[in-house]
C-alpha positions as CSV (number, residue, x, y, z in Angstrom):
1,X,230.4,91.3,144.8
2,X,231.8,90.2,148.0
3,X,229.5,86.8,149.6
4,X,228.7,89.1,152.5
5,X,227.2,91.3,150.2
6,X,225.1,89.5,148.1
7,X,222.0,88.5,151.2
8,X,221.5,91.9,151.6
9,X,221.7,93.2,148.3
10,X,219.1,89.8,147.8
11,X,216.7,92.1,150.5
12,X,216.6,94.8,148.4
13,X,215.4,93.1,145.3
14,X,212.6,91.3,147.3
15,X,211.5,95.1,148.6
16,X,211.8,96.0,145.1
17,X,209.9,93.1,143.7
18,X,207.3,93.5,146.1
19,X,206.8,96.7,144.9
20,X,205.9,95.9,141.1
21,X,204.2,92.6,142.2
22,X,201.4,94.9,144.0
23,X,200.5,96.2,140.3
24,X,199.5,92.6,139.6
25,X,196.9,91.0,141.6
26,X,195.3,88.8,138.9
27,X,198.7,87.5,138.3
28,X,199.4,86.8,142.0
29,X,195.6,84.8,142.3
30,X,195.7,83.2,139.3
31,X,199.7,81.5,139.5
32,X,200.2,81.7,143.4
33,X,197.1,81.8,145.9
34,X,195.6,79.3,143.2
35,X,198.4,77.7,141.9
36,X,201.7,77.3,143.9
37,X,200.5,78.2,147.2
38,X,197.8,75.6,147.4
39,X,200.4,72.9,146.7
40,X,202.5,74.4,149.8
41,X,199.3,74.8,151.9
42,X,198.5,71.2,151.6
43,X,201.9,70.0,151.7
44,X,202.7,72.1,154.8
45,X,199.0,71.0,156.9
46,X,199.7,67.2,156.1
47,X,203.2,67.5,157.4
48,X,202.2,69.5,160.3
49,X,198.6,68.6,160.7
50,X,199.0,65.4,162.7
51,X,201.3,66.6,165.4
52,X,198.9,66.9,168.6
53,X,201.0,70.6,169.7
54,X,202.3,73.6,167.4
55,X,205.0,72.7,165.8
56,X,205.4,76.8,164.4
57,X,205.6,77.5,168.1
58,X,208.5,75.0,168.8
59,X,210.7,76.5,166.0
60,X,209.4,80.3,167.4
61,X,210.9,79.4,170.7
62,X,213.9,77.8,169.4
63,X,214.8,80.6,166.8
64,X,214.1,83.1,169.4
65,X,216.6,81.2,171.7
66,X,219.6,81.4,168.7
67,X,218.7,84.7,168.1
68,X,219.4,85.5,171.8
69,X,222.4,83.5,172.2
70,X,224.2,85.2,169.1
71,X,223.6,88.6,170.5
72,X,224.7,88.0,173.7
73,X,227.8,86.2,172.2
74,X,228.4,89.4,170.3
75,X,227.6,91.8,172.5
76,X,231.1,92.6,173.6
77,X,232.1,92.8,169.6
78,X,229.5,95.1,168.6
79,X,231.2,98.2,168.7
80,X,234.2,96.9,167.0
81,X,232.7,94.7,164.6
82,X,229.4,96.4,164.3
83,X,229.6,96.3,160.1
84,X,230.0,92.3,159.9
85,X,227.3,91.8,163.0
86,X,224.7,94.1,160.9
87,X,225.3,92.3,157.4
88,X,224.5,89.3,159.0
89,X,221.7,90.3,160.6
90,X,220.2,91.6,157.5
91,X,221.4,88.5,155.9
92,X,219.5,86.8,158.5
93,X,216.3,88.8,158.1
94,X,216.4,88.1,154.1
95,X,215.9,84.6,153.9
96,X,213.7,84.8,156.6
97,X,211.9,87.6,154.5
98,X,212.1,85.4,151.6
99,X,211.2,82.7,153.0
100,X,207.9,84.4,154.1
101,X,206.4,85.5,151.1
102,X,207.1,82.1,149.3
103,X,205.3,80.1,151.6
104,X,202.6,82.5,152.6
105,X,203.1,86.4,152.6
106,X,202.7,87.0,148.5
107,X,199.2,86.4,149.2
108,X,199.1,89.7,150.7
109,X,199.2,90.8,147.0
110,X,196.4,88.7,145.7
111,X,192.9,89.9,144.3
112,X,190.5,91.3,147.1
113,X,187.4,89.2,147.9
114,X,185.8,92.3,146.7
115,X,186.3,91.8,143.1
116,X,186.6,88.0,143.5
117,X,182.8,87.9,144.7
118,X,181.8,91.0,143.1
119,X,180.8,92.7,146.5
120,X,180.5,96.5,146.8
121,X,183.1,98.2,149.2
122,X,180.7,101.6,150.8
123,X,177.8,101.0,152.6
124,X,175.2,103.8,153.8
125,X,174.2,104.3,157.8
126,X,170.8,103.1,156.4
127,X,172.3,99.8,155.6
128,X,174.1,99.9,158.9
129,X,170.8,100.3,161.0
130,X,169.4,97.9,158.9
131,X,171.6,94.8,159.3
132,X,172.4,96.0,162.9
133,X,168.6,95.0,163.3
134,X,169.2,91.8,161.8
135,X,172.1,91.1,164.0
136,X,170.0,92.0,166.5
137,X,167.1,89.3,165.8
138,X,169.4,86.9,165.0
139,X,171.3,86.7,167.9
140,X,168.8,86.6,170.6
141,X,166.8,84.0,168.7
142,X,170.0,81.9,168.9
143,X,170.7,83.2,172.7
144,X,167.3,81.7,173.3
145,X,166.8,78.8,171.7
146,X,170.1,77.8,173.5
147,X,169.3,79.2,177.4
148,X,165.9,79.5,177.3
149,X,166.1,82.4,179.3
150,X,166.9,85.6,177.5
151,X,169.3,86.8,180.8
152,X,171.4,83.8,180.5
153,X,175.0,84.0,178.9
154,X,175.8,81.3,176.5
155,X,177.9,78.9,178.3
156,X,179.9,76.5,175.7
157,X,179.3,73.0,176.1
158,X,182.4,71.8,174.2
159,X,185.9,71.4,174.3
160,X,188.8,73.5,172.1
161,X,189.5,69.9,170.5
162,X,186.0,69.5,169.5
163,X,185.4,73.2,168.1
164,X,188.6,72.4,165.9
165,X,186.9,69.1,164.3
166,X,183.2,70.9,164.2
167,X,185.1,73.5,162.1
168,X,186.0,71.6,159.5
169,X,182.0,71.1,159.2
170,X,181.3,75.1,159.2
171,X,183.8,74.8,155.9
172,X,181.8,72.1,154.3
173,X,179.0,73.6,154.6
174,X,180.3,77.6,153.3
175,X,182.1,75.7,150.3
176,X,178.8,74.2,149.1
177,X,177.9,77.7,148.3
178,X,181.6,79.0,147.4
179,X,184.1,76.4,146.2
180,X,186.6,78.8,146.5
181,X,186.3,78.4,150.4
182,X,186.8,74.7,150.4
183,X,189.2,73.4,153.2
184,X,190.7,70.5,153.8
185,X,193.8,68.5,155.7
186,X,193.0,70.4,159.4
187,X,196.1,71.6,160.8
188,X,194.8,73.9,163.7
189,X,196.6,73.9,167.4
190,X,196.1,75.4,170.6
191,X,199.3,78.2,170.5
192,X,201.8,76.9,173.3
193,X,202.2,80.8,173.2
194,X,198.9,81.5,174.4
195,X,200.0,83.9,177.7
196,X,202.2,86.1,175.7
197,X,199.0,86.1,172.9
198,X,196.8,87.4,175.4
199,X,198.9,90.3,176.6
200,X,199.9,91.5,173.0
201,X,195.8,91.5,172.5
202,X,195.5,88.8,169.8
203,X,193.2,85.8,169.8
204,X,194.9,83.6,167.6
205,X,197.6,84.0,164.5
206,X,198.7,81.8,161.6
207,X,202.1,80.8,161.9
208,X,203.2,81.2,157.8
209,X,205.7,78.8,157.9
210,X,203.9,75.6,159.2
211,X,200.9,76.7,157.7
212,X,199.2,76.0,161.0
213,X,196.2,77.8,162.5
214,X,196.7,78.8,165.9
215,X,194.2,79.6,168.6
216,X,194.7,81.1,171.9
217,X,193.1,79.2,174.6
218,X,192.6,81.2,177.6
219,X,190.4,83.8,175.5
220,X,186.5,82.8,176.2
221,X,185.4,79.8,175.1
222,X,182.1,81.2,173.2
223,X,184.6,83.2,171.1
224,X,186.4,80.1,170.0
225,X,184.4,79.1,166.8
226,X,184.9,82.5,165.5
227,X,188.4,82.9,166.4
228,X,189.5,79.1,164.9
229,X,187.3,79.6,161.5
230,X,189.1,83.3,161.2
231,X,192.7,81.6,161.2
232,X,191.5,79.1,159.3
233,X,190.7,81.7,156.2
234,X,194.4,83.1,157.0
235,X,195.3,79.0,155.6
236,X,193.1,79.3,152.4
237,X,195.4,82.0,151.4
238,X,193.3,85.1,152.6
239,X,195.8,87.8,154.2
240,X,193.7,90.9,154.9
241,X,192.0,90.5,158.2
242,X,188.7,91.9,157.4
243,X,188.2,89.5,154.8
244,X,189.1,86.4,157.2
245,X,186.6,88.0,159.3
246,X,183.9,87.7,156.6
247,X,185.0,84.4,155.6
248,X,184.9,83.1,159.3
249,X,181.2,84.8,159.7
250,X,180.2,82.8,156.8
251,X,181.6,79.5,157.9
252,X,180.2,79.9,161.7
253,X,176.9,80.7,160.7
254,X,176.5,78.2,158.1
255,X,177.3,75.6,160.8
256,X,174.4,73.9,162.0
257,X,175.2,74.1,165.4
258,X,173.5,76.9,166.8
259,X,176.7,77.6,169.9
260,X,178.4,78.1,166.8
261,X,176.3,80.3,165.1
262,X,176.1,81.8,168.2
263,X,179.7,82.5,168.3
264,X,179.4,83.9,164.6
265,X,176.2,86.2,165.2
266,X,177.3,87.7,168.2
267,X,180.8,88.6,167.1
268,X,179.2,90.4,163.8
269,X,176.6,92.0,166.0
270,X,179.5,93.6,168.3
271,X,181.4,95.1,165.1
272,X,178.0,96.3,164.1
273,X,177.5,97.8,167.5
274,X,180.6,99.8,168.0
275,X,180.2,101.2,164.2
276,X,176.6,102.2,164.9
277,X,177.9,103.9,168.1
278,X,180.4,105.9,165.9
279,X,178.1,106.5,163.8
280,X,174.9,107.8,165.2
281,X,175.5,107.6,169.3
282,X,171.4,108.1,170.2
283,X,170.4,105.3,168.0
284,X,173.1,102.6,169.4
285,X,171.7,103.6,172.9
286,X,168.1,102.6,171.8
287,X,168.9,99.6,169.6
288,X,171.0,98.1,172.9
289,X,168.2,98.1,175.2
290,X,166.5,95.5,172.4
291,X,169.4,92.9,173.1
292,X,168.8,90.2,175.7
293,X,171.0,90.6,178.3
294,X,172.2,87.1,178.7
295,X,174.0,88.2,175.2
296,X,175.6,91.6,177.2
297,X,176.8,89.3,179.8
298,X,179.0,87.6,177.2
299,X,180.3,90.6,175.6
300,X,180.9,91.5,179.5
301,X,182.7,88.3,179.9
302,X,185.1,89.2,177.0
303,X,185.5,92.9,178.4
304,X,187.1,91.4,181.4
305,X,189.1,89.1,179.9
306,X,190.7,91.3,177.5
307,X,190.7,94.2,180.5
308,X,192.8,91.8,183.3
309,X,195.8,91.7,180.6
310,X,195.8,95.1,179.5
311,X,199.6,96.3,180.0
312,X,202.5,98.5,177.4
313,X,203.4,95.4,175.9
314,X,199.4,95.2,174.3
315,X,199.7,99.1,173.4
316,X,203.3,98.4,171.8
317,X,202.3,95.1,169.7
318,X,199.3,96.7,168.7
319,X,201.2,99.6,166.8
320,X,204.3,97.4,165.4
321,X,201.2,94.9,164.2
322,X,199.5,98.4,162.3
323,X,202.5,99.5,161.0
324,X,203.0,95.6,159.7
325,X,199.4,95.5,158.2
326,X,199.9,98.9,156.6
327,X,203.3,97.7,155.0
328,X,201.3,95.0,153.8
329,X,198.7,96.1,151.5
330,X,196.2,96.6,154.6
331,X,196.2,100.6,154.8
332,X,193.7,100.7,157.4
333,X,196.5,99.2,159.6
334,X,194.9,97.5,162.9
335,X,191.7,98.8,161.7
336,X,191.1,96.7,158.9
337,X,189.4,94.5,161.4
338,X,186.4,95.7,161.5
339,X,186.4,96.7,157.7
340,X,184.7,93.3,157.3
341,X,181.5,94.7,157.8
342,X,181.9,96.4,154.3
343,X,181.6,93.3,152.9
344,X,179.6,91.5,155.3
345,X,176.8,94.1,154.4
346,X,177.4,94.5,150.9
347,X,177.4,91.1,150.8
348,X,174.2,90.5,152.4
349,X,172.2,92.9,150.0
350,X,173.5,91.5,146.8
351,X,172.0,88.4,148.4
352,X,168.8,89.5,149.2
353,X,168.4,91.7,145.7
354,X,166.0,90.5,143.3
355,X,167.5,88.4,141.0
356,X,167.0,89.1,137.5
357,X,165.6,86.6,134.5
Protein backbone atom coordinates (compact mmCIF):
# COMPACT_ATOMS: atom_id res chain seq x y z
CA UNK A 1 0.00 0.00 0.00
CA UNK A 2 1.09 3.26 -1.18
CA UNK A 3 2.09 5.90 2.24
CA UNK A 4 -0.71 8.11 0.87
CA UNK A 5 -2.90 5.37 1.41
CA UNK A 6 -2.39 3.99 4.54
CA UNK A 7 -4.02 7.51 6.88
CA UNK A 8 -7.03 6.92 5.28
CA UNK A 9 -7.27 3.40 5.13
CA UNK A 10 -6.17 4.06 9.16
CA UNK A 11 -9.91 6.21 9.25
CA UNK A 12 -11.64 3.41 8.30
CA UNK A 13 -10.46 1.04 10.83
CA UNK A 14 -11.16 3.61 13.64
CA UNK A 15 -15.00 3.88 12.07
CA UNK A 16 -14.88 0.20 12.14
CA UNK A 17 -13.48 -0.20 15.61
CA UNK A 18 -15.74 2.19 16.90
CA UNK A 19 -18.41 0.18 15.75
CA UNK A 20 -17.56 -3.15 17.77
CA UNK A 21 -16.27 -1.07 20.70
CA UNK A 22 -20.02 0.17 21.31
CA UNK A 23 -20.93 -3.68 22.12
CA UNK A 24 -18.63 -3.30 25.09
CA UNK A 25 -19.32 -0.72 27.61
CA UNK A 26 -18.01 -2.59 30.65
CA UNK A 27 -14.91 -3.07 28.86
CA UNK A 28 -14.55 0.67 27.89
CA UNK A 29 -15.36 1.73 31.95
CA UNK A 30 -13.50 -0.68 33.42
CA UNK A 31 -9.82 -0.28 31.14
CA UNK A 32 -10.32 3.33 29.80
CA UNK A 33 -12.80 5.91 31.65
CA UNK A 34 -11.24 4.16 34.85
CA UNK A 35 -8.01 3.15 33.79
CA UNK A 36 -6.12 4.89 30.93
CA UNK A 37 -8.14 7.93 30.76
CA UNK A 38 -7.75 9.03 34.28
CA UNK A 39 -4.02 8.95 33.83
CA UNK A 40 -4.46 11.35 30.68
CA UNK A 41 -7.02 13.46 32.54
CA UNK A 42 -4.73 14.25 35.26
CA UNK A 43 -1.70 14.47 33.20
CA UNK A 44 -3.45 16.77 30.76
CA UNK A 45 -5.19 19.29 33.85
CA UNK A 46 -1.65 19.57 35.57
CA UNK A 47 -0.03 20.50 32.37
CA UNK A 48 -2.72 22.80 31.35
CA UNK A 49 -4.31 23.67 34.66
CA UNK A 50 -1.91 26.43 35.78
CA UNK A 51 -1.97 28.55 32.59
CA UNK A 52 -4.24 31.65 33.65
CA UNK A 53 -6.00 31.53 29.69
CA UNK A 54 -7.15 28.42 27.47
CA UNK A 55 -4.59 26.97 26.19
CA UNK A 56 -7.29 24.52 23.87
CA UNK A 57 -8.41 27.82 22.49
CA UNK A 58 -4.79 28.99 21.39
CA UNK A 59 -4.12 25.73 19.42
CA UNK A 60 -8.13 26.09 18.08
CA UNK A 61 -7.11 29.47 16.62
CA UNK A 62 -3.90 28.39 15.41
CA UNK A 63 -5.10 25.09 13.68
CA UNK A 64 -7.87 26.95 12.24
CA UNK A 65 -5.31 29.54 10.79
CA UNK A 66 -3.14 26.39 9.03
CA UNK A 67 -6.15 24.97 7.98
CA UNK A 68 -7.01 28.19 6.20
CA UNK A 69 -3.78 29.00 4.82
CA UNK A 70 -3.39 25.39 3.16
CA UNK A 71 -6.65 25.85 1.42
CA UNK A 72 -6.11 28.95 0.07
CA UNK A 73 -2.52 27.86 -1.03
CA UNK A 74 -4.41 25.15 -2.86
CA UNK A 75 -7.13 26.58 -4.12
CA UNK A 76 -5.90 27.21 -7.54
CA UNK A 77 -4.68 23.22 -7.60
CA UNK A 78 -7.87 21.85 -6.64
CA UNK A 79 -9.27 21.00 -9.71
CA UNK A 80 -6.15 19.52 -11.00
CA UNK A 81 -4.91 17.86 -8.07
CA UNK A 82 -8.18 17.36 -6.31
CA UNK A 83 -7.24 13.37 -5.49
CA UNK A 84 -3.75 14.23 -3.57
CA UNK A 85 -5.60 17.53 -1.74
CA UNK A 86 -8.56 15.09 -0.49
CA UNK A 87 -6.13 12.12 0.75
CA UNK A 88 -4.53 14.54 2.79
CA UNK A 89 -7.30 15.99 4.03
CA UNK A 90 -8.69 12.81 5.16
CA UNK A 91 -5.24 11.98 6.35
CA UNK A 92 -5.51 15.08 8.23
CA UNK A 93 -8.86 14.36 9.76
CA UNK A 94 -7.61 10.75 10.95
CA UNK A 95 -5.10 11.60 13.33
CA UNK A 96 -7.12 14.24 14.36
CA UNK A 97 -10.00 11.59 14.69
CA UNK A 98 -7.58 9.43 16.45
CA UNK A 99 -6.34 11.50 18.41
CA UNK A 100 -9.77 12.38 19.80
CA UNK A 101 -11.04 9.22 21.05
CA UNK A 102 -7.64 8.45 22.72
CA UNK A 103 -7.62 11.31 24.84
CA UNK A 104 -11.25 11.81 25.41
CA UNK A 105 -13.99 10.65 22.86
CA UNK A 106 -13.89 6.61 23.74
CA UNK A 107 -15.67 7.70 26.72
CA UNK A 108 -18.56 8.24 24.60
CA UNK A 109 -18.71 4.37 24.73
CA UNK A 110 -18.55 3.85 28.44
CA UNK A 111 -21.31 2.40 30.81
CA UNK A 112 -24.31 4.89 31.31
CA UNK A 113 -24.67 6.45 34.78
CA UNK A 114 -27.90 4.51 34.61
CA UNK A 115 -26.50 1.25 35.29
CA UNK A 116 -23.41 2.58 37.11
CA UNK A 117 -25.88 4.00 39.95
CA UNK A 118 -28.62 1.72 39.30
CA UNK A 119 -31.11 4.54 38.41
CA UNK A 120 -34.37 3.86 36.44
CA UNK A 121 -34.52 5.49 32.87
CA UNK A 122 -38.91 6.29 32.55
CA UNK A 123 -40.49 8.31 34.79
CA UNK A 124 -44.52 8.89 35.02
CA UNK A 125 -46.20 12.66 34.69
CA UNK A 126 -47.06 11.82 38.41
CA UNK A 127 -43.42 11.86 39.19
CA UNK A 128 -42.97 14.88 36.99
CA UNK A 129 -45.75 17.04 38.95
CA UNK A 130 -44.25 15.77 41.87
CA UNK A 131 -40.63 16.88 41.71
CA UNK A 132 -41.70 19.95 39.70
CA UNK A 133 -43.32 20.90 43.23
CA UNK A 134 -40.13 20.27 44.82
CA UNK A 135 -38.35 22.33 42.45
CA UNK A 136 -40.74 24.70 43.01
CA UNK A 137 -40.27 24.97 47.05
CA UNK A 138 -36.80 24.66 46.73
CA UNK A 139 -36.07 27.35 44.71
CA UNK A 140 -37.96 30.13 46.13
CA UNK A 141 -36.81 29.21 49.57
CA UNK A 142 -33.34 29.79 48.22
CA UNK A 143 -34.59 33.05 46.14
CA UNK A 144 -35.59 34.16 49.54
CA UNK A 145 -33.29 33.53 51.88
CA UNK A 146 -30.88 35.27 49.40
CA UNK A 147 -33.20 38.67 48.44
CA UNK A 148 -35.41 38.74 51.05
CA UNK A 149 -37.92 39.84 48.82
CA UNK A 150 -39.57 37.20 46.70
CA UNK A 151 -39.69 39.81 43.43
CA UNK A 152 -36.03 40.28 43.55
CA UNK A 153 -33.73 38.43 40.88
CA UNK A 154 -30.72 36.84 42.29
CA UNK A 155 -27.92 39.08 41.62
CA UNK A 156 -24.39 37.06 41.86
CA UNK A 157 -22.08 38.56 44.27
CA UNK A 158 -18.94 36.77 42.92
CA UNK A 159 -16.54 36.77 40.31
CA UNK A 160 -16.07 33.84 37.24
CA UNK A 161 -12.56 33.33 39.07
CA UNK A 162 -14.14 32.68 42.26
CA UNK A 163 -17.11 30.40 40.96
CA UNK A 164 -14.16 28.23 39.34
CA UNK A 165 -12.34 27.80 42.94
CA UNK A 166 -15.98 27.38 44.93
CA UNK A 167 -16.43 24.52 42.42
CA UNK A 168 -13.97 22.53 43.32
CA UNK A 169 -15.95 22.65 46.83
CA UNK A 170 -19.42 21.55 45.19
CA UNK A 171 -17.15 18.38 44.05
CA UNK A 172 -15.88 17.67 47.48
CA UNK A 173 -18.85 17.77 48.81
CA UNK A 174 -20.86 15.30 45.80
CA UNK A 175 -17.76 12.81 46.09
CA UNK A 176 -18.43 12.28 49.85
CA UNK A 177 -21.49 10.60 48.76
CA UNK A 178 -20.12 9.18 45.32
CA UNK A 179 -16.39 8.59 44.96
CA UNK A 180 -16.80 8.06 41.63
CA UNK A 181 -17.40 11.92 41.22
CA UNK A 182 -14.19 12.93 42.90
CA UNK A 183 -12.33 15.79 41.08
CA UNK A 184 -9.20 17.08 41.43
CA UNK A 185 -6.15 19.17 39.67
CA UNK A 186 -8.76 22.27 38.42
CA UNK A 187 -8.13 23.04 34.96
CA UNK A 188 -11.27 25.30 34.09
CA UNK A 189 -10.82 28.73 31.85
CA UNK A 190 -12.87 31.42 30.74
CA UNK A 191 -13.13 30.31 26.59
CA UNK A 192 -11.18 33.24 24.73
CA UNK A 193 -13.91 32.04 22.18
CA UNK A 194 -16.67 33.25 24.21
CA UNK A 195 -18.43 35.62 21.23
CA UNK A 196 -18.50 32.92 18.73
CA UNK A 197 -19.87 30.50 21.85
CA UNK A 198 -22.68 32.72 22.32
CA UNK A 199 -23.91 32.90 18.77
CA UNK A 200 -23.64 28.99 18.10
CA UNK A 201 -25.98 28.84 21.42
CA UNK A 202 -23.51 27.06 23.82
CA UNK A 203 -22.59 27.97 27.32
CA UNK A 204 -19.49 26.35 27.68
CA UNK A 205 -17.64 23.12 25.99
CA UNK A 206 -14.66 20.90 26.94
CA UNK A 207 -11.94 21.19 24.76
CA UNK A 208 -10.85 17.09 24.58
CA UNK A 209 -7.48 17.68 23.93
CA UNK A 210 -6.31 19.96 26.81
CA UNK A 211 -8.67 18.41 28.88
CA UNK A 212 -9.76 21.85 29.95
CA UNK A 213 -13.27 23.01 31.00
CA UNK A 214 -14.27 25.95 29.33
CA UNK A 215 -17.00 28.47 30.28
CA UNK A 216 -18.45 31.20 28.34
CA UNK A 217 -18.38 34.47 30.10
CA UNK A 218 -20.81 36.74 28.66
CA UNK A 219 -23.75 34.21 29.47
CA UNK A 220 -25.44 35.39 32.93
CA UNK A 221 -23.56 35.24 35.73
CA UNK A 222 -26.26 33.24 38.02
CA UNK A 223 -25.98 30.52 35.35
CA UNK A 224 -22.20 30.17 35.90
CA UNK A 225 -22.11 27.59 38.74
CA UNK A 226 -24.20 25.30 36.74
CA UNK A 227 -22.61 25.85 33.51
CA UNK A 228 -18.67 25.37 35.11
CA UNK A 229 -19.80 22.09 37.35
CA UNK A 230 -21.56 20.66 33.86
CA UNK A 231 -18.07 20.97 31.96
CA UNK A 232 -16.45 19.87 34.81
CA UNK A 233 -18.42 16.30 34.59
CA UNK A 234 -17.42 16.43 30.66
CA UNK A 235 -13.40 16.16 32.53
CA UNK A 236 -14.39 13.07 34.88
CA UNK A 237 -14.93 11.22 31.73
CA UNK A 238 -18.81 11.63 31.35
CA UNK A 239 -19.79 12.30 27.54
CA UNK A 240 -23.54 12.28 27.29
CA UNK A 241 -24.85 15.60 28.15
CA UNK A 242 -27.76 14.71 30.17
CA UNK A 243 -25.74 12.94 32.47
CA UNK A 244 -23.25 16.01 33.02
CA UNK A 245 -26.35 17.71 33.65
CA UNK A 246 -27.25 15.37 36.54
CA UNK A 247 -23.82 15.34 37.80
CA UNK A 248 -23.50 19.22 37.77
CA UNK A 249 -27.17 19.40 39.59
CA UNK A 250 -25.67 17.25 42.20
CA UNK A 251 -22.44 19.15 42.70
CA UNK A 252 -24.25 22.69 42.80
CA UNK A 253 -26.77 21.72 45.20
CA UNK A 254 -24.52 20.00 47.44
CA UNK A 255 -22.55 23.22 47.69
CA UNK A 256 -23.17 25.02 50.75
CA UNK A 257 -23.45 28.25 49.25
CA UNK A 258 -26.91 28.90 48.68
CA UNK A 259 -26.12 31.49 45.10
CA UNK A 260 -24.86 28.29 44.08
CA UNK A 261 -27.59 26.14 44.87
CA UNK A 262 -29.37 28.71 43.55
CA UNK A 263 -27.88 28.36 40.30
CA UNK A 264 -28.44 24.42 40.48
CA UNK A 265 -32.25 24.56 41.64
CA UNK A 266 -33.33 27.00 39.26
CA UNK A 267 -31.68 25.43 36.26
CA UNK A 268 -33.45 21.90 37.16
CA UNK A 269 -36.70 23.78 37.85
CA UNK A 270 -36.60 25.31 34.24
CA UNK A 271 -36.05 21.71 32.52
CA UNK A 272 -38.89 20.67 34.80
CA UNK A 273 -40.91 23.53 33.54
CA UNK A 274 -40.71 23.19 29.90
CA UNK A 275 -41.28 19.20 30.25
CA UNK A 276 -44.42 19.87 32.43
CA UNK A 277 -45.62 22.41 29.71
CA UNK A 278 -45.25 19.59 27.07
CA UNK A 279 -46.68 17.53 29.04
CA UNK A 280 -49.90 18.73 30.57
CA UNK A 281 -50.12 22.67 29.31
CA UNK A 282 -53.08 23.71 32.09
CA UNK A 283 -51.08 22.38 34.95
CA UNK A 284 -47.68 24.30 34.00
CA UNK A 285 -49.94 27.45 33.81
CA UNK A 286 -51.09 26.91 37.50
CA UNK A 287 -47.85 25.64 39.01
CA UNK A 288 -46.03 29.08 37.44
CA UNK A 289 -48.15 31.40 39.14
CA UNK A 290 -46.63 29.62 42.61
CA UNK A 291 -42.98 30.77 41.59
CA UNK A 292 -41.72 34.01 42.97
CA UNK A 293 -41.15 36.32 40.45
CA UNK A 294 -37.78 37.61 41.40
CA UNK A 295 -36.93 33.76 40.13
CA UNK A 296 -38.96 34.69 36.47
CA UNK A 297 -36.98 37.73 36.24
CA UNK A 298 -33.85 35.55 36.00
CA UNK A 299 -35.11 33.13 33.63
CA UNK A 300 -36.19 36.56 31.78
CA UNK A 301 -32.66 37.69 32.14
CA UNK A 302 -31.37 34.51 30.28
CA UNK A 303 -34.29 34.74 27.56
CA UNK A 304 -32.76 37.97 26.48
CA UNK A 305 -29.48 36.99 26.57
CA UNK A 306 -29.79 33.98 24.53
CA UNK A 307 -32.61 36.04 22.25
CA UNK A 308 -29.98 39.29 21.26
CA UNK A 309 -27.59 36.57 19.61
CA UNK A 310 -30.06 34.56 17.91
CA UNK A 311 -28.76 34.40 14.08
CA UNK A 312 -28.32 31.09 11.14
CA UNK A 313 -25.03 30.49 12.47
CA UNK A 314 -27.05 29.23 16.13
CA UNK A 315 -29.72 27.29 13.89
CA UNK A 316 -26.69 25.73 11.79
CA UNK A 317 -24.38 24.68 14.82
CA UNK A 318 -27.26 23.52 16.58
CA UNK A 319 -27.98 20.80 13.87
CA UNK A 320 -24.14 19.81 12.87
CA UNK A 321 -23.88 19.54 17.09
CA UNK A 322 -27.22 16.91 16.84
CA UNK A 323 -26.07 15.09 14.11
CA UNK A 324 -22.50 14.97 16.18
CA UNK A 325 -24.29 13.78 19.46
CA UNK A 326 -26.33 11.23 17.54
CA UNK A 327 -23.10 9.82 15.85
CA UNK A 328 -21.98 9.51 19.15
CA UNK A 329 -23.99 7.23 21.10
CA UNK A 330 -26.37 10.25 22.15
CA UNK A 331 -29.55 9.26 19.85
CA UNK A 332 -31.62 11.95 21.29
CA UNK A 333 -29.19 14.31 19.37
CA UNK A 334 -29.43 17.98 20.92
CA UNK A 335 -32.17 16.73 22.96
CA UNK A 336 -30.40 14.70 25.23
CA UNK A 337 -30.10 17.80 27.26
CA UNK A 338 -32.83 17.73 28.95
CA UNK A 339 -32.95 13.80 29.31
CA UNK A 340 -31.27 14.46 32.62
CA UNK A 341 -34.31 14.78 34.26
CA UNK A 342 -34.81 10.94 33.75
CA UNK A 343 -32.28 10.52 36.04
CA UNK A 344 -32.52 13.38 38.16
CA UNK A 345 -36.06 11.98 39.05
CA UNK A 346 -35.39 8.48 39.19
CA UNK A 347 -32.75 9.41 41.11
CA UNK A 348 -34.41 11.26 43.66
CA UNK A 349 -37.09 8.43 44.37
CA UNK A 350 -34.63 5.63 44.83
CA UNK A 351 -33.43 8.22 47.46
CA UNK A 352 -36.32 8.88 49.16
CA UNK A 353 -37.64 4.90 49.00
CA UNK A 354 -37.76 3.07 52.15
CA UNK A 355 -34.77 1.41 52.68
CA UNK A 356 -34.91 -2.17 53.40
CA UNK A 357 -33.31 -4.23 56.57
Amino acid sequence: MQAKYILPFFLVLQILFLKVIAYFPEWIENQYSNGLYLIIAKISRITFGHFPFSIGDCLYGVLIFFILKWFWRKRKSWKTEWKNNLLTVISFLSVLYFIFHLLWGLNYYREPLFEKMNISRDYSDDDLLAFTKKMIKKTNEIQYQITKNDSLKVIFPYSQETVFEKNLTSYEALAKKHSFFTYKNKSTKKSLFSLPLTYMGFSGYLNPFTNEAQANDLIPIYNFPIVTAHETAHQLGYASESECNFIGFLATIKNKNLYFQYSGYSFALRYCLANLNSREGKTFKILLKTIHPGILKNYQESEDFWMNYQSPIDTAFHAFYDQFLKANQQTDGIDSYSKFLNLLINYELKETEPKRN
